[in-house]
BAPA-739100 format. One line per field, with one value per residue (C-alpha): residue number from 1; y, x, z. Coordinates in nm, 2 decimals, always signed. Example, Ala and Ser with C-alpha at 12.3 -4.5 7.8 and 13.67 -1.06 7.14 Angstrom:
BEGIN
k	[1|2] $
py	[-0.45|-0.11] $
px	[+1.23|+1.37] $
pz	[+0.78|+0.71] $
This chain:
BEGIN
k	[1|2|3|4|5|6|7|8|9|10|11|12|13|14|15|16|17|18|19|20|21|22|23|24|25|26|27|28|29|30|31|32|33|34|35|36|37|38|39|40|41|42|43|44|45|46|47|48|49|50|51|52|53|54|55|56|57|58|59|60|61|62|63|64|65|66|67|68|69|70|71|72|73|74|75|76|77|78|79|80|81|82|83|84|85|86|87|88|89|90|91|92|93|94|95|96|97|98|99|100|101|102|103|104|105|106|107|108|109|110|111|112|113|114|115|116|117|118|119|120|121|122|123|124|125|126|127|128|129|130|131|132|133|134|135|136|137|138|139|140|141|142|143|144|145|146|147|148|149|150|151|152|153|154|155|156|157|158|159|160|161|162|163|164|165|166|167|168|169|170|171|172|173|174|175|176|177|178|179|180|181|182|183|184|185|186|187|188|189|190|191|192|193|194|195|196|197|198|199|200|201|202|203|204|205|206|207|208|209|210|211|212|213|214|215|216|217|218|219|220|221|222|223|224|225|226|227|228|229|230|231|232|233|234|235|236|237|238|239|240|241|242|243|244|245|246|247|248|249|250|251|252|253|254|255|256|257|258|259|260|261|262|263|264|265|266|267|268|269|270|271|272|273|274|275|276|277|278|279|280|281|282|283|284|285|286|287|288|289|290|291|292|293|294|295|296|297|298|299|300|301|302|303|304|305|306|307|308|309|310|311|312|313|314|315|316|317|318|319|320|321|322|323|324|325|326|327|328|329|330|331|332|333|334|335|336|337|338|339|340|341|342|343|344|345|346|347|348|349|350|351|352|353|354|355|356|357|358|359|360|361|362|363|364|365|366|367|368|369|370|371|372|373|374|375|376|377|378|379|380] $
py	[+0.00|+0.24|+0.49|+0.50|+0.74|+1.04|+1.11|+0.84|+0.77|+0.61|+0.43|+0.35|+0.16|-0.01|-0.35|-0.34|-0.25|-0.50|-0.75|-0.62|-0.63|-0.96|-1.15|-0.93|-1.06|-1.42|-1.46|-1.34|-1.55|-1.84|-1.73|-1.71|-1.32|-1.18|-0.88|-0.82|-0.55|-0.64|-0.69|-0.38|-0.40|-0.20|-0.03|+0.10|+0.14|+0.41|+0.56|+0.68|+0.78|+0.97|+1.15|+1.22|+1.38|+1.58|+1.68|+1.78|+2.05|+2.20|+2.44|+2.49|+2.86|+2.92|+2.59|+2.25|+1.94|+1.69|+1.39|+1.05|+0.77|+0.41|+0.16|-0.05|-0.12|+0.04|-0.28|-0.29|+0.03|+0.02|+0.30|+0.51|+0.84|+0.74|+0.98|+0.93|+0.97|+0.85|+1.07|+1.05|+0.98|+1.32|+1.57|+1.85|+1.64|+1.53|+1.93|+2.01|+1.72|+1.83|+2.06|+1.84|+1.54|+1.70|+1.52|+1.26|+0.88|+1.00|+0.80|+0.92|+0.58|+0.43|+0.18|+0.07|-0.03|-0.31|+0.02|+0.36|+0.42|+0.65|+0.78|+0.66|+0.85|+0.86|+0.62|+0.63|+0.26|+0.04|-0.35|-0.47|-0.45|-0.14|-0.04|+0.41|+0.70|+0.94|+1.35|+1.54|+1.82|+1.94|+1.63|+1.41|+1.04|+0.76|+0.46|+0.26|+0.00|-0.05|-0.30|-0.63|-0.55|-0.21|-0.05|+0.26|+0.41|+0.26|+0.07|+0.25|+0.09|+0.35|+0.75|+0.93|+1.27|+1.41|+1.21|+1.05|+0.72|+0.59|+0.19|+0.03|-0.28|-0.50|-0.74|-0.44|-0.64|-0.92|-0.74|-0.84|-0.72|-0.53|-0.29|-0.41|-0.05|-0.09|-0.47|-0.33|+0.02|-0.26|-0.46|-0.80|-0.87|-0.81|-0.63|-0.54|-0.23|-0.17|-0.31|-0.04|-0.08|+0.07|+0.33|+0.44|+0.48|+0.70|+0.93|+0.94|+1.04|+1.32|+1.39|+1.43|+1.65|+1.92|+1.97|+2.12|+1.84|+1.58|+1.31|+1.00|+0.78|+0.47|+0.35|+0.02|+0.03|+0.08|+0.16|+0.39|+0.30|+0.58|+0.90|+0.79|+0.89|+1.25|+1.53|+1.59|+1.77|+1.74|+2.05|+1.84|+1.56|+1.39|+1.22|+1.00|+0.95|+1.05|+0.75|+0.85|+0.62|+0.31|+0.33|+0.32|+0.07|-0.15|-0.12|-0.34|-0.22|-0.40|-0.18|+0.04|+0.34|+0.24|+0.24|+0.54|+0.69|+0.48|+0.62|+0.97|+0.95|+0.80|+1.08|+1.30|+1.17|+1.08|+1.43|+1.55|+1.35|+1.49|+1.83|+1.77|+1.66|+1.96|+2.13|+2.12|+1.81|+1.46|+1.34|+1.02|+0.75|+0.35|+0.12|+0.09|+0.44|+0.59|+0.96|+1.02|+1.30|+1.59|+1.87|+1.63|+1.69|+1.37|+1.31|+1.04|+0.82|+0.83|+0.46|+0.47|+0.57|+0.79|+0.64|+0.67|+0.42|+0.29|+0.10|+0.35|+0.23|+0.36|+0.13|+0.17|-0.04|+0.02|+0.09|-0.10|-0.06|+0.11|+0.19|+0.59|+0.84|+0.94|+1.33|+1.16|+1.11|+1.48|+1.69|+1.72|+1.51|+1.23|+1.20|+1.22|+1.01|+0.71|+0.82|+0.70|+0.41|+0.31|+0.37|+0.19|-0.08|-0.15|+0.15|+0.26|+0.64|+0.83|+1.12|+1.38|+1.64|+1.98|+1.88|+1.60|+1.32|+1.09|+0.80|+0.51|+0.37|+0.08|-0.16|-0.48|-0.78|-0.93|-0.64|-0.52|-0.15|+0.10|+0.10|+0.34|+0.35|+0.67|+0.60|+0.90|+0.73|+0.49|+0.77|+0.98] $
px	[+0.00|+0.26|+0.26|+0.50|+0.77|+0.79|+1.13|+1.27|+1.59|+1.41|+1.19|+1.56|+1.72|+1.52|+1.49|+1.87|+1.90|+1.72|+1.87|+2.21|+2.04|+1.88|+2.21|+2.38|+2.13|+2.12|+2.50|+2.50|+2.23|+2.46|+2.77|+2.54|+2.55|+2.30|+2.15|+2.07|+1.84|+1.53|+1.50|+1.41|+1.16|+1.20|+0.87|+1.01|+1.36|+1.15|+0.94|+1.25|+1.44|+1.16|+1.06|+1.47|+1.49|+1.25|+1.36|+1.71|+1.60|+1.38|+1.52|+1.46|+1.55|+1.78|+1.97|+1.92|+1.85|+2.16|+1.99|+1.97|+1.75|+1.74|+1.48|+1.43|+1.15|+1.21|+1.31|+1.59|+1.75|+1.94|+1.80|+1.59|+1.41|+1.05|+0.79|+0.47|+0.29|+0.43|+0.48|+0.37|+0.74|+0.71|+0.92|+0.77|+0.83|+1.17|+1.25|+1.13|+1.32|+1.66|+1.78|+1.77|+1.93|+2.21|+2.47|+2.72|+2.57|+2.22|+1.93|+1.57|+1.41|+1.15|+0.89|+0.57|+0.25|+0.19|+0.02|+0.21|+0.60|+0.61|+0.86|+0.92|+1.18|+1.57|+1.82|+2.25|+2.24|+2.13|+2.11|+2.39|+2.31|+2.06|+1.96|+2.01|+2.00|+2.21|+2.12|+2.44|+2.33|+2.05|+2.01|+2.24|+2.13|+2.37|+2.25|+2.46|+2.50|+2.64|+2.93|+2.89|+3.16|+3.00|+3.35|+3.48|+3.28|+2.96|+2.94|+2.81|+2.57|+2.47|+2.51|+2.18|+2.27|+1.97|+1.93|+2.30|+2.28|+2.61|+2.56|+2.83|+2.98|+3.15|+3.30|+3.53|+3.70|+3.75|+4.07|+4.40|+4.61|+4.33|+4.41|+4.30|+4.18|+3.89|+3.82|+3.77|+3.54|+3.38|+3.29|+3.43|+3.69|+3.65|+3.89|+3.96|+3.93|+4.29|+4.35|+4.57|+4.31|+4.04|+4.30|+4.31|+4.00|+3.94|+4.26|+4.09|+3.72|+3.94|+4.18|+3.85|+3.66|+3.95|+3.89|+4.23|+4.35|+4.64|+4.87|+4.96|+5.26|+5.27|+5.61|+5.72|+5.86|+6.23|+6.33|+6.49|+6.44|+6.16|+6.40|+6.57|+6.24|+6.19|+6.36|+6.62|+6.69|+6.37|+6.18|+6.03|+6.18|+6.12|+6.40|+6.24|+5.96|+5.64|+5.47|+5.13|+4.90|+5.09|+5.13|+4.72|+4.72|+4.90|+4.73|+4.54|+4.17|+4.04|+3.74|+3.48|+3.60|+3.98|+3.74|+3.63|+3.96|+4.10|+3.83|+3.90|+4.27|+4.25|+4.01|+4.27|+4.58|+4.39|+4.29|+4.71|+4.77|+4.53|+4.60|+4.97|+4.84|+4.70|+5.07|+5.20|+5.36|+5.33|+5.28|+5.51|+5.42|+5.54|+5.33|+5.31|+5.19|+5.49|+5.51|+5.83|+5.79|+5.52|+5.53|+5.76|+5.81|+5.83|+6.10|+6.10|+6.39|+6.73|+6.68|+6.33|+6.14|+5.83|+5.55|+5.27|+4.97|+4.83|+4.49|+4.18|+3.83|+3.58|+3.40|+3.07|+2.80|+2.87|+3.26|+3.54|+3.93|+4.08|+4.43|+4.46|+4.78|+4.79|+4.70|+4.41|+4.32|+4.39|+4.66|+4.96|+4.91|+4.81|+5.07|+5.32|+5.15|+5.18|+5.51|+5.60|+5.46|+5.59|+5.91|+5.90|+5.67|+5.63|+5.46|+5.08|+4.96|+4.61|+4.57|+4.25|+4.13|+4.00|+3.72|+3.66|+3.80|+3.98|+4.22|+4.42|+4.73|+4.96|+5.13|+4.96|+5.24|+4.98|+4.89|+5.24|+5.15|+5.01|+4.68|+4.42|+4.11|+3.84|+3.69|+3.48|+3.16|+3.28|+3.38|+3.08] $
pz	[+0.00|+0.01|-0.20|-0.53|-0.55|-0.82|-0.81|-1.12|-1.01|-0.71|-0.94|-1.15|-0.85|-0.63|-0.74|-0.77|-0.41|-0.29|-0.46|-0.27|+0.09|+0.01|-0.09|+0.19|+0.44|+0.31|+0.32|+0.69|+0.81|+0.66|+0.84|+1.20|+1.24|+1.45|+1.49|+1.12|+1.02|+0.78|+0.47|+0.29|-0.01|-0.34|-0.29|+0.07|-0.07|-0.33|-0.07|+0.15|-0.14|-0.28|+0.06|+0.12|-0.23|-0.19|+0.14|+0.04|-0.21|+0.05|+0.36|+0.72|+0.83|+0.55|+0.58|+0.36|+0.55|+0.64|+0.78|+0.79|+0.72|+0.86|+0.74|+1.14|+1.37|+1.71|+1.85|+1.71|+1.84|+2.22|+2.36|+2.09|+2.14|+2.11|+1.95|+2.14|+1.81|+1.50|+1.20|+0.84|+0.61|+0.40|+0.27|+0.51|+0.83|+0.71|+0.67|+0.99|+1.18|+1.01|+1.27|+1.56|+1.40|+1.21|+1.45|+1.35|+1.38|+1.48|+1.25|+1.19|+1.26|+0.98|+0.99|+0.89|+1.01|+0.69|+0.51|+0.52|+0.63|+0.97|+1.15|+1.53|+1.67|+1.64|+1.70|+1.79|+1.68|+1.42|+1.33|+1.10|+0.74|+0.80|+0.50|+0.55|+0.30|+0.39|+0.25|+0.24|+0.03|-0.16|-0.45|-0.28|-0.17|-0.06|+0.00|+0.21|+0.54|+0.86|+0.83|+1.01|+1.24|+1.35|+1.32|+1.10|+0.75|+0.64|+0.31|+0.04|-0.23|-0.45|-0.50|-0.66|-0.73|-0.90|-1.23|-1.19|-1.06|-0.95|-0.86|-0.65|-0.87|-0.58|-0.89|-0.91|-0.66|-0.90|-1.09|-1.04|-0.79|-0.60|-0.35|+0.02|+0.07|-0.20|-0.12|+0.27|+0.09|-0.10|+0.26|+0.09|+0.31|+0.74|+0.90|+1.29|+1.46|+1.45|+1.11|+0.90|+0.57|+0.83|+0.89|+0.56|+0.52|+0.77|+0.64|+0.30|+0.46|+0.64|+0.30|+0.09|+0.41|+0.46|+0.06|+0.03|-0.20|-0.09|-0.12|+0.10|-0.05|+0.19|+0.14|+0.31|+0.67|+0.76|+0.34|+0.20|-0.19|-0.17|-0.11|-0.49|-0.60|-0.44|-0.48|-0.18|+0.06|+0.23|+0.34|+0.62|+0.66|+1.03|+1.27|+1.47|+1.23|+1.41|+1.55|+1.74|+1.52|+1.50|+1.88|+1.91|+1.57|+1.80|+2.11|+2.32|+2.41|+2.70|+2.86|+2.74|+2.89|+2.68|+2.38|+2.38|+2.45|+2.16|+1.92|+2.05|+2.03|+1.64|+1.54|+1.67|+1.50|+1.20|+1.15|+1.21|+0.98|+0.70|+0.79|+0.67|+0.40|+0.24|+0.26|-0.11|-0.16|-0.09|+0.27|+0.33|+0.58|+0.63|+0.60|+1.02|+0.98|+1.12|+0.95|+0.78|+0.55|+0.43|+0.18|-0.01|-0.39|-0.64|-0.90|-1.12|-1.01|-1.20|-1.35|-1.41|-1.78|-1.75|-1.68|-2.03|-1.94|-1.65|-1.56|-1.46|-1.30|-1.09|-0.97|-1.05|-1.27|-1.63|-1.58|-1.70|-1.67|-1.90|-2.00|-2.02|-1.97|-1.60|-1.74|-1.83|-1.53|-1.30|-1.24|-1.12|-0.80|-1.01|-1.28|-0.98|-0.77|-1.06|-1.19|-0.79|-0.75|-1.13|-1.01|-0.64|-0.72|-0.37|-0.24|-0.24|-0.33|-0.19|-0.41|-0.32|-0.54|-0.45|-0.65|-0.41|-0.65|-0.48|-0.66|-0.49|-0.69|-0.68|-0.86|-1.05|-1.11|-1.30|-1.57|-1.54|-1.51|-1.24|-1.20|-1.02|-0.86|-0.83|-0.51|-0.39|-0.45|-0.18|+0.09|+0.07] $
């Protein structure tokens, strides 16, 4: 009985988004996870986005909404704020909610009463696999979920931006040679709380948000090859290294209360860390996360060629790899960025864009070449 959406993209994507909860679901119920949300069908999945679109190109007192959505019966939240009455899912109550739930990791709670979606209330938490829209700005919908493991960035599974549809294709993870950063963005692999691809991800969310533009070249720990391909002396070169995030990479948590300092402290030394990185030049780090080097200019290295192709996808449905000229593919972060890792081989590179692009590179034994990755859609 509820109600079809008008806004097409809506219409566009929500048999495929269902599809991805259901096999998400399915695959978890197999392994014995618990606490998994429901199963979200397309007709819901095209009421939210419709009453979030909507929403987004409205304002409240001068300012557009930034809220979010999560598809879950009150049962399933810890300790939710229940309304006494529930409200009608529309644009204008979606508007006027806005201002109060604009925090980080606060959810407008959805449900339905086997007619009509309402709203019940807000939530801090939500089941595993939840399905939420997320409204960043006026036009802007992600879709995404709460990883299984509750830790870090949610998974994103789609980006509408008005009549742009941007579908996550996880067999993007299929190519050789695949970065563990984009199999982790992708939610294919599981990773610890103090695994270092959870780190990075966290750097790029703060790279992308200080919108500044950057670079990260992870070299590995205790080498040297990487100076041969920068230009010396270094401006700010660091002896000791600076090593505040491996420290809590490598630390034990073993109360709540050390929780919540961990998180606190990482927050803290992620965001150093992507500060230096809007300094011109490339910020250098080993691959313990020890800091090394920032505002450090590339060179290509005496007994290397340039490089003139290398591997581009974004991966997204509809996308394939395909072999371009690193100009091709941004400026002048980029074509030093690959010009690096084609001469170390051994090294990974984070490269942000002021437009809010934001490419991962590294070396592929098996295509013999440097290939890249335009992840934004994944970090929104």
């Amino acid at each position: 009985m509820i109600n079809r959406a008008k806004y097409q993209a809506a219409k566009l994507v929500g048999t495929r988004v269902e599809a991805h909860f259901a096999r998400h679901l399915m695959d978890a119920n197999a392994r014995g996870e618990v606490d998994l949300a429901p199963h979200p069908p397309a007709r819901v999945i095209e009421a939210i986005l419709d009453a979030a679109f909507w929403a987004s190109l409205r304002k409240e007192e001068g300012h557009s909404p930034k809220i979010s959505i999560a598809f879950m019966p009150p049962e399933q939240a810890a300790k939710p704020v229940l309304f006494q009455q529930n409200l009608p899912l529309n644009p204008n109550v979606l508007t006027k909610l806005a201002p109060g739930v604009e925090g980080g990791g606060i959810h407008i709670g959805v449900w339905h009463d086997g007619y009509n979606l309402h709203i019940w209330g807000t939530t801090l938490t939500i089941p595993n696999y939840c399905f939420v829209v997320d409204v960043s700005e006026p036009g802007l919908l992600i879709v995404k979920h709460r990883r299984v493991h509750g830790f870090g960035k949610y998974t994103n599974v789609a980006v509408l931006q008005g009549d742009q549809i941007k579908i996550i294709e996880e067999s993007s993870a299929g190519q050789p040679d695949c970065p563990p950063l984009l199999l982790s963005l992708l939610d294919i692999s599981a990773r610890s709380w103090n695994d270092g691809t959870n780190m990075l991800i966290q750097l790029a969310v703060a790279m992308r948000a200080h919108g500044r533009g950057g670079a990260v070249l992870i070299v590995p720990e205790r080498s040297e090859e990487w100076k041969k391909s920068v230009i010396m002396p270094l401006s700010y070169g660091l002896s000791p290294s600076y090593t505040g995030l491996t420290k809590l990479i490598t630390q034990e948590i073993s109360a709540e209360a050390s929780d919540i300092f961990w998180r606190t402290a990482l927050k803290r030394e992620i965001e150093h860390l992507a500060g230096l990185t809007a300094i011109d030049g490339a910020t250098v780090i080993s691959d313990d996360f020890s800091l090394l080097a920032f505002g450090v200019k590339t060179g290509r290295a005496n007994s290397s060629a340039h490089i003139h192709e290398l591997s581009f996808c974004e991966p997204v449905n509809g996308n394939r790899p395909q072999v371009l000229h690193p100009a091709k593919i941004g400026g002048t972060r980029h074509l030093s960025a690959a010009q690096f890792v084609f001469d170390q081989r051994n090294v990974q590179a984070l490269v942000a864009s002021q437009d809010g692009h934001f490419t991962i590179f590294n070396w592929s034994e098996t295509l013999g070449m440097v290939q890249a990755f335009r992840i934004d859609t994944l970090l929104l």
